[in-house]
C-alpha positions in Angstrom: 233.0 202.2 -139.5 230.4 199.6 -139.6 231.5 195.6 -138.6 229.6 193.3 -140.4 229.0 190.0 -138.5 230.0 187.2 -140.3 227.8 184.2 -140.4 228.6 181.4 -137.8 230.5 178.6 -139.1 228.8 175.4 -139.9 228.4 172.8 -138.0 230.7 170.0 -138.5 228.8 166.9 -139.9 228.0 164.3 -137.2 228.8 160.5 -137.6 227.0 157.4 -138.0 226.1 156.9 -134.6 225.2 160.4 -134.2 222.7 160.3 -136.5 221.2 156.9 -135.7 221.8 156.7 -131.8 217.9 156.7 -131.0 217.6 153.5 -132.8 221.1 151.7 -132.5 220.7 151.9 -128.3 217.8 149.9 -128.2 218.5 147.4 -131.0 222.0 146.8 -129.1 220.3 146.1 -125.9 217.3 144.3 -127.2 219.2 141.9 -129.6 221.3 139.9 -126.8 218.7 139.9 -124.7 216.5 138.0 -127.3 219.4 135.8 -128.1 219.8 135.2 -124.5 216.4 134.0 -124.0 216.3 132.2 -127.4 219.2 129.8 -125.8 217.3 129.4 -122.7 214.6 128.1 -123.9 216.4 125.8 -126.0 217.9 124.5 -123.4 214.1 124.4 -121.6 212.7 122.4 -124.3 215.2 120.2 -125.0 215.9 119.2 -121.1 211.8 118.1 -121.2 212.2 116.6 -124.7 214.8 114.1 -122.9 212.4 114.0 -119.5 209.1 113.0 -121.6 211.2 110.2 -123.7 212.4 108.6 -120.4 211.1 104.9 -120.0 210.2 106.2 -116.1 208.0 109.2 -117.8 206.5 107.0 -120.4 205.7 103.8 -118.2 204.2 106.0 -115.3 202.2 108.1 -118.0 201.0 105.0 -119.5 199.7 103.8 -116.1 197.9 106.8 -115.0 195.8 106.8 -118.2 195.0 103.6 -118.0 193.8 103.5 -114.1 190.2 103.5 -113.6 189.7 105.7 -110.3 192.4 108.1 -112.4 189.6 108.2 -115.4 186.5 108.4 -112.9 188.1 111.4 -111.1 189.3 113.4 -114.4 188.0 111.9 -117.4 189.3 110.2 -119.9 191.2 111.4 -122.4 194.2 112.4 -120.0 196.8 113.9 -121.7 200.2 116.0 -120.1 199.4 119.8 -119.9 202.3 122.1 -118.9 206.1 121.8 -117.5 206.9 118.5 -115.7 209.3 119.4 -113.2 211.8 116.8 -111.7 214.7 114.8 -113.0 215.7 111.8 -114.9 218.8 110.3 -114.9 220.0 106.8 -116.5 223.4 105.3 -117.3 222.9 102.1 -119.1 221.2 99.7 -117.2 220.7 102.3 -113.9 219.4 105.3 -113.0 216.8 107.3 -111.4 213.7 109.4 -112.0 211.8 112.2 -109.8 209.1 113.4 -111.6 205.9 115.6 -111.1 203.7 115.1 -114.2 200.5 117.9 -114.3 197.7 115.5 -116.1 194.3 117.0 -117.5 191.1 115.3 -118.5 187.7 116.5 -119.0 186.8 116.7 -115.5 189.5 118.2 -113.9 193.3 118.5 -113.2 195.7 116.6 -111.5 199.5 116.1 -110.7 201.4 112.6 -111.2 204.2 112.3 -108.6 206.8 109.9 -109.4 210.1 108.1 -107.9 212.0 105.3 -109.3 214.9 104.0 -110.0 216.1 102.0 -112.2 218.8 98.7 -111.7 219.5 95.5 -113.9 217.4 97.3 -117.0 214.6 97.3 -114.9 212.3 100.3 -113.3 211.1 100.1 -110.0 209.0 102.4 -108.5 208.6 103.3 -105.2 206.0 106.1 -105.5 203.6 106.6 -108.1 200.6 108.6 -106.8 197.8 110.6 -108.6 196.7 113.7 -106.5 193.3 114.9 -107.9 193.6 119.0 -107.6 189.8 119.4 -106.8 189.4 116.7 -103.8 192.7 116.6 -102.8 192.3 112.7 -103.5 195.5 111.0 -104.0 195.4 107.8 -105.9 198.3 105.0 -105.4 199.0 103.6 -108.8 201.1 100.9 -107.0 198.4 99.6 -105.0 197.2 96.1 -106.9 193.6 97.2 -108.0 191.2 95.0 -106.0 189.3 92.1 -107.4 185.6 92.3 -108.8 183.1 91.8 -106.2 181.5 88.6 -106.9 178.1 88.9 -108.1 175.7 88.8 -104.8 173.0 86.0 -105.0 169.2 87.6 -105.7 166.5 86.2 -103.6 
């Protein structure tokens, strides 16, 4: 008498996720980290948004630009490059601001180191200093600038 084998049964059909594993992992994984960092930055730009439209930010800005030994050291146009690191903080007519600005011109770099606070309405700042990144240079913009030399007398 002769068996004959019978043929195996089949296989039972797999599910969804059996069939579409090797791409569902790494979407699962991938997506809340993207969302993750999506919020973060968010948050990031929207913490230096508040920073940059600070009256402390703005005023110290302002007066950096404008300072002559600040345009002979980098050149003028200066402009803000990068993150400016620090805090601002007002409540109505008070608060306080610790800020370190990274400034750029045509000849070079530089950082903008501020501290004020703020009382009455009013800023007052008790350090504002340029430190040029190539000399090491650090420029008090809270020192009165000097007067003009008077002109000397030819012979």
């Amino acid at each position: 008498m002769e068996q004959t084998s019978s043929p195996p049964p089949p296989m039972p059909p797999t599910n969804w996720f059996g069939r579409n594993w090797k791409w569902v992992v790494p979407i699962g994984c991938l997506v809340p980290v993207l969302c993750i960092a999506g919020f973060v930055l968010a948050i990031f730009y929207f913490v230096m948004g508040v920073v940059k439209e600070s009256d402390a930010y703005k005023m110290a800005l302002a007066r950096a630009q404008e300072n002559p030994a600040v345009i002979e050291a980098i050149g003028s146009p200066i402009s803000q490059t990068g993150i400016v690191s620090g805090n601002s903080h007002v409540n109505g007519a008070t608060g306080e601001a610790n800020l370190s600005v990274p400034l750029r011109g045509p000849k070079g770099k530089a950082t903008l180191y501020v501290e004020a606070k703020k009382s009455t309405d009013i800023w007052y700042f008790q350090t504002m200093v340029v430190k040029i990144e190539k000399t090491g240079e650090r420029i008090d913009l809270n020192a009165l600038p000097l007067p003009p030399k008077p002109p000397s007398p030819s012979h």
